[in-house]
C-alpha positions in Angstrom: 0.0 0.0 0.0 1.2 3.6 -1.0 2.0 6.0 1.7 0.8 9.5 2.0 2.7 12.1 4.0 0.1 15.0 4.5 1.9 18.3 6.3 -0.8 20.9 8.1 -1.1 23.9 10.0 -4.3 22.2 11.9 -4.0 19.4 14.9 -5.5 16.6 14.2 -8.1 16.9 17.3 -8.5 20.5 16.8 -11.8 20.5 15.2 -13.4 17.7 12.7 -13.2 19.5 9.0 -12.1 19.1 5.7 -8.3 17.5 6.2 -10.0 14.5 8.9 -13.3 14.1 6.2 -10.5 13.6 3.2 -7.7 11.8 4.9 -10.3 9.0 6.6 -11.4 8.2 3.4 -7.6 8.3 1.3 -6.7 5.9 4.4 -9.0 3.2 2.5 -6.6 2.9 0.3 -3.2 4.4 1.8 -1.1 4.4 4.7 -1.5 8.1 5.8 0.5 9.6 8.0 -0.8 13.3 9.3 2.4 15.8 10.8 1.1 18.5 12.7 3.4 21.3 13.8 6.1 20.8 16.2 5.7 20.9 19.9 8.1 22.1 22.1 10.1 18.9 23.7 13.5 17.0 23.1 13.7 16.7 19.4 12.0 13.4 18.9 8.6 12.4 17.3 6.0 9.5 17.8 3.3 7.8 16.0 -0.7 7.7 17.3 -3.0 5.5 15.3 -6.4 7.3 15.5 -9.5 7.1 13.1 -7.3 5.0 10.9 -5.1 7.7 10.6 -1.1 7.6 11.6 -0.6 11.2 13.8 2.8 11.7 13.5 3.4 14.1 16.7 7.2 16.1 16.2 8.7 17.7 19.4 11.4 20.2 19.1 13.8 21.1 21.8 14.0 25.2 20.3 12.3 26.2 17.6 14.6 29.5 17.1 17.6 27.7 16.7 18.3 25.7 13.4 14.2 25.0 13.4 14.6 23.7 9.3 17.3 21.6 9.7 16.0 20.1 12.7 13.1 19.4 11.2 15.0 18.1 7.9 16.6 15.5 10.1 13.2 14.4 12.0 11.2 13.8 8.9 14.4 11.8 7.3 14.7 9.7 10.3 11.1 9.2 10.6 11.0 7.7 6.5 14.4 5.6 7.5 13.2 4.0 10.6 9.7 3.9 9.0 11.0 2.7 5.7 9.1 4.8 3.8 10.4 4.8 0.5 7.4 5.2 -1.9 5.0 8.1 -0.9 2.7 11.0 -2.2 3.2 14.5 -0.1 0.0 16.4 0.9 0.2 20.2 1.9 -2.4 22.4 4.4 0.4 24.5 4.6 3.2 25.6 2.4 5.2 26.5 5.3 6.2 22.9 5.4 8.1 23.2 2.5 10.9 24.8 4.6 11.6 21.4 6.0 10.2 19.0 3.0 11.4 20.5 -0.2 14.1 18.0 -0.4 11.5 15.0 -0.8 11.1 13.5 -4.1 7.5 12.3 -3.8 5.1 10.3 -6.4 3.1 12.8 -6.7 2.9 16.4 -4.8 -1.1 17.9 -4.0 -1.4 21.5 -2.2 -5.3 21.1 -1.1 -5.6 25.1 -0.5 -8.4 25.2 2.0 -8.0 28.4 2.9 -6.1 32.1 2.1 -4.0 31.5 5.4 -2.0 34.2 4.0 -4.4 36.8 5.5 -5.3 35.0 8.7 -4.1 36.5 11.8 -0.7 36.2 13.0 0.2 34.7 9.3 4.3 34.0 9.1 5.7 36.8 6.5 7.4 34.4 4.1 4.3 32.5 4.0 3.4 33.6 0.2 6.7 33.5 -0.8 6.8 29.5 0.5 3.0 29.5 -1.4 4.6 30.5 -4.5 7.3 27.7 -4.4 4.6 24.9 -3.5 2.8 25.6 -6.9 5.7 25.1 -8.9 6.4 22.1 -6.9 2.5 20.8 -6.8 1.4 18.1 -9.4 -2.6 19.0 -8.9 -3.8 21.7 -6.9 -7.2 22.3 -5.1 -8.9 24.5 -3.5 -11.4 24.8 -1.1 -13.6 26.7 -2.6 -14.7 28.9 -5.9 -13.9 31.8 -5.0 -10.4 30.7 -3.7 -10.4 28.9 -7.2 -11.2 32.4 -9.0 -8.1 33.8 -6.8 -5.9 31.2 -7.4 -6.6 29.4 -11.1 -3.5 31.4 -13.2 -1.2 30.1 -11.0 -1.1 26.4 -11.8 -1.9 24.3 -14.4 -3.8 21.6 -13.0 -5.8 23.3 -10.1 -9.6 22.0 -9.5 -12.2 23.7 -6.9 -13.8 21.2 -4.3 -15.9 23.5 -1.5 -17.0 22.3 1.4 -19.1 18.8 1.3 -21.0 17.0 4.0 -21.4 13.7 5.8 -25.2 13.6 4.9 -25.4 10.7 7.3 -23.8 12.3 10.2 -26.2 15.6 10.0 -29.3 13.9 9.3 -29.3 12.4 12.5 -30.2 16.1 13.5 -33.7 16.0 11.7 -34.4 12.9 14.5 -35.0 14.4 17.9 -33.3 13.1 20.8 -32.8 14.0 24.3 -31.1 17.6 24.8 -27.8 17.9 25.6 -27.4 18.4 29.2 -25.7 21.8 29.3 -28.1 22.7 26.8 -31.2 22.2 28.0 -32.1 24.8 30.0 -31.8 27.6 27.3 -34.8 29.0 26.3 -36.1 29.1 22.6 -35.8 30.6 19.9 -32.5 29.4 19.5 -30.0 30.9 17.2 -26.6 28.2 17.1 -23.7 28.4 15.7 -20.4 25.9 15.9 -17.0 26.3 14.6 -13.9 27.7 15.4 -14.4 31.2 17.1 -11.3 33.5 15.8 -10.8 36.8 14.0 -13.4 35.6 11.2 -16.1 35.3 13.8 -18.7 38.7 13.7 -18.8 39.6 17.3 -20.5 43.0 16.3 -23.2 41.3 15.0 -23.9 39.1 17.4 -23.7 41.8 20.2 -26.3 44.3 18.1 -28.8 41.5 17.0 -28.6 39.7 20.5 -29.0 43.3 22.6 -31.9 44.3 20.1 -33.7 41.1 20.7 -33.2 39.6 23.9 -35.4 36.9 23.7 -33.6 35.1 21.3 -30.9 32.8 22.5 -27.5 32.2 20.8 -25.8 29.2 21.2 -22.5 29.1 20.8 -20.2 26.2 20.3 -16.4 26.0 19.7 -13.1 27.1 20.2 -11.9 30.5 21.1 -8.7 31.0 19.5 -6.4 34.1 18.4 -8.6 36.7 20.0 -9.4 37.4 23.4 -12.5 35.9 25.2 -13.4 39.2 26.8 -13.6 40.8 23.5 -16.7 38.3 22.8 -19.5 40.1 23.7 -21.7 38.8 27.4 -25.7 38.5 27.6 -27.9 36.8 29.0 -29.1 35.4 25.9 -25.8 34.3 24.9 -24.3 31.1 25.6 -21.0 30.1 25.0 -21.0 25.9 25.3 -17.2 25.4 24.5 -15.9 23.0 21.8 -17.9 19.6 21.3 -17.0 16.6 19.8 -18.0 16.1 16.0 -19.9 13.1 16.9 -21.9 15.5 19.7 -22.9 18.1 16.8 -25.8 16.3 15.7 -27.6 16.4 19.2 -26.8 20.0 19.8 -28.6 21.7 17.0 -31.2 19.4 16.5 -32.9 21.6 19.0 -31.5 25.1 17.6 -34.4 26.4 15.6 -32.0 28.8 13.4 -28.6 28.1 12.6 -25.8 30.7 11.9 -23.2 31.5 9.5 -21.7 34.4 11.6 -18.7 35.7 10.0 -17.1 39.2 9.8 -16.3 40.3 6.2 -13.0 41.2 6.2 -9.9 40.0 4.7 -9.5 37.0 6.6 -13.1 35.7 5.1 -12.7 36.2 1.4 -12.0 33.2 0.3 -13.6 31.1 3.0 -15.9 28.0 1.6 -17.8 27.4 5.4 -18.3 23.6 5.6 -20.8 24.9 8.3 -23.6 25.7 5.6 -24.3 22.5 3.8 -24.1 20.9 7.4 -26.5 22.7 8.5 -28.5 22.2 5.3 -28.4 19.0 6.0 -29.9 18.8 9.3 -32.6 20.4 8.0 -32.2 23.6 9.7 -32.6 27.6 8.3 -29.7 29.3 8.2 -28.7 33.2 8.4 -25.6 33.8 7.1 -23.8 36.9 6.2 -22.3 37.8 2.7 -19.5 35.0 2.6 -19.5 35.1 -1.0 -19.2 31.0 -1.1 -22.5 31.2 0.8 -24.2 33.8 -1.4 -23.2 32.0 -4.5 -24.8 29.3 -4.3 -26.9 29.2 -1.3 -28.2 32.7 -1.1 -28.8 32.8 -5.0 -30.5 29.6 -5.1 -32.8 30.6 -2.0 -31.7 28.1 0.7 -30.0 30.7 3.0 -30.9 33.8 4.0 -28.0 36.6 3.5 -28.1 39.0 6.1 -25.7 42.1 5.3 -26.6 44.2 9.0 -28.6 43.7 12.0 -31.5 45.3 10.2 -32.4 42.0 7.7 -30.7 39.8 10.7 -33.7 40.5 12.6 -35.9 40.7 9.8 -35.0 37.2 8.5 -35.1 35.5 12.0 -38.5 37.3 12.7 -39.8 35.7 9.1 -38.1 32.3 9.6 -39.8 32.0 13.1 -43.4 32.7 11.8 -43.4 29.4 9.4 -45.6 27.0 10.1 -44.0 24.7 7.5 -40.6 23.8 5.8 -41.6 20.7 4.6 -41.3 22.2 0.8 -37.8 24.0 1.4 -36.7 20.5 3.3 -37.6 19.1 -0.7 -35.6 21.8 -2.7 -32.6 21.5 0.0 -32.7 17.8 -0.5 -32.6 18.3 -4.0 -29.8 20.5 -4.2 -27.5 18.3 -2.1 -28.6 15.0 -3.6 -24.8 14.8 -5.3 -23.0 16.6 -2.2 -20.9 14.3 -0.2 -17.1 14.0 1.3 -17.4 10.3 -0.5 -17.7 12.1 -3.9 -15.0 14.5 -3.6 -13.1 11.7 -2.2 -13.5 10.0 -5.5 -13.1 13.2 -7.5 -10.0 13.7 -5.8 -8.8 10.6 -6.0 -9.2 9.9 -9.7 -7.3 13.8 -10.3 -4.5 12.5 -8.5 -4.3 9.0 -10.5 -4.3 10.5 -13.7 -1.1 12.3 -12.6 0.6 9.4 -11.3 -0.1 7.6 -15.0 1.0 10.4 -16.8 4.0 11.2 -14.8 2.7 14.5 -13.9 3.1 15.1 -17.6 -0.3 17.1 -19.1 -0.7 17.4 -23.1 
């Protein structure tokens, strides 16, 4: 069985998204082995077998001094003592490259998720390292059309794949089952939202709408990371809950009545696919989400999310959305429109992209 090396900025138990949906499924077929950044520790690294996934987990005594060629020297001892000879490489982040670039891989794919160029705290040589992974990438892709858009002079074998869904997983959201327990006393309406909480995340919003209506409830579920928590804003109608487990998500927001696509629009969001919307899609709940423009085109064009530009048509939308009596016939058309939308197709998608370039050598006529 072929090896895949995949290099990313994200830990592997960070939060269940795009690299854990791809990488389960390419471990059908491959041994894959996921490096997360370094840790700080005697330079050493070990292996953790999770989800059929190989975690390779690198500790690094200092990472000022000599941090490339340190890292050089882990990753060659880890293929010696691994005997890792025959291997495809797999980028989240080009900043790998600084300690990878003399691999001779298979085949080399840069799955560009994200612009992490203009995400807080974003290392300055970053673009330049982005710049050196397209010439070095055999097939690109991207995590969304608009990154595509951004991105498609640049190499000559690039592909868009936004954000699918484990239909499966989300539908167990449209059975209801027990609240969770530090959920239940909430009141409804509830507005819910999950996902990493960073400088994306539109805290302005959320403090007008949730001071102008204070009997709505926001849930709140994830991580706080790279701003400060006391910058989020406090009510009594807002409820942080605190990460959750992917396999808790389901039971959480099958009693939201509204979910959320609450992001700022700023630089950082731009090129953001959110895998958020067609999960919540798929758990058959409305959604408000701001003008991502991944979420306008298609979601918000084809009427299956509302797009909420201010606190003014926030509030209007949640006002409307509450007042249904029915969503049986949206359910249909949201059904409809996701019939072909699955992690399992883009698996294959992917999978087929990256065949072709092992036949032709990486050669394209």
């Amino acid at each position: 069985m072929q090896n895949i090396l995949c290099f990313s900025h994200l830990r592997w138990n960070f939060v269940f998204q795009r690299p854990q949906h791809l990488l389960t499924r390419f471990a059908k077929n491959y041994n894959v082995f996921y490096f997360e950044e370094p840790h700080t520790g005697p330079d050493s690294y070990e292996i953790i077998r999770q989800d059929g996934i190989s975690i390779v987990v690198i500790h690094i005594e200092n990472h000022h001094d000599d941090y490339k060629g340190r890292m050089t020297r882990i990753i060659d001892r880890f293929l010696k003592e691994q005997q890792i000879q025959d291997y495809l490489c797999w980028y989240y982040t080009p900043m790998a490259l600084e300690y990878t670039a003399h691999l001779k891989p298979k085949v080399t794919i840069y799955d560009s998720m994200d612009e992490l160029s203009a995400f807080r705290f974003a290392p300055p040589q970053l673009l330049a390292l982005e710049e050196a992974l397209f010439k070095k990438a055999d097939v690109v892709f991207t995590g969304g059309h608009t990154l595509y858009q951004a991105k498609k002079e640049r190499h000559h074998n690039i592909h868009p794949f936004p954000s699918s869904i484990d239909k499966d997983h989300f539908h167990k959201a449209r059975r209801k089952t027990a609240d969770s327990e530090d959920q239940s006393h909430i009141p409804h309406p509830r507005f819910g939202f999950f996902g990493v909480i960073d400088e994306r995340f539109d805290i302005e919003l959320l403090r007008e709408v949730s001071a102008r209506k204070p009997e709505w409830h926001f849930v709140i579920i994830g991580p706080v990371v790279k701003i400060d928590p006391a910058d989020l804003p406090k009510a009594g109608n807002i409820h942080y809950l605190g990460p959750k487990k992917y396999d808790e998500l389901p039971q959480y927001i099958s009693h939201w009545d509204i979910a959320l696509v609450l992001f700022a629009i700023n630089e950082s969001t731009e090129f953001i696919s959110p895998t958020k919307t067609p999960e919540y899609l798929s758990a058959g709940l409305p959604v408000i989400s701001t003008p991502i423009k991944d979420v306008v085109r298609p979601y918000g064009e084809e009427n299956l999310v509302y797009i909420a530009d201010n606190a003014d048509t926030f509030i209007a939308f949640g006002e409307e959305e509450l007042q249904k009596d029915s969503r049986k016939e949206w359910l249909m058309k949201v059904d409809e429109f996701l019939a072909d939308d699955s992690w399992d197709n883009t698996f294959t998608k992917m999978s087929l992209l990256i065949e072709t370039v092992k036949t032709t050598n990486g050669i394209y006529v």
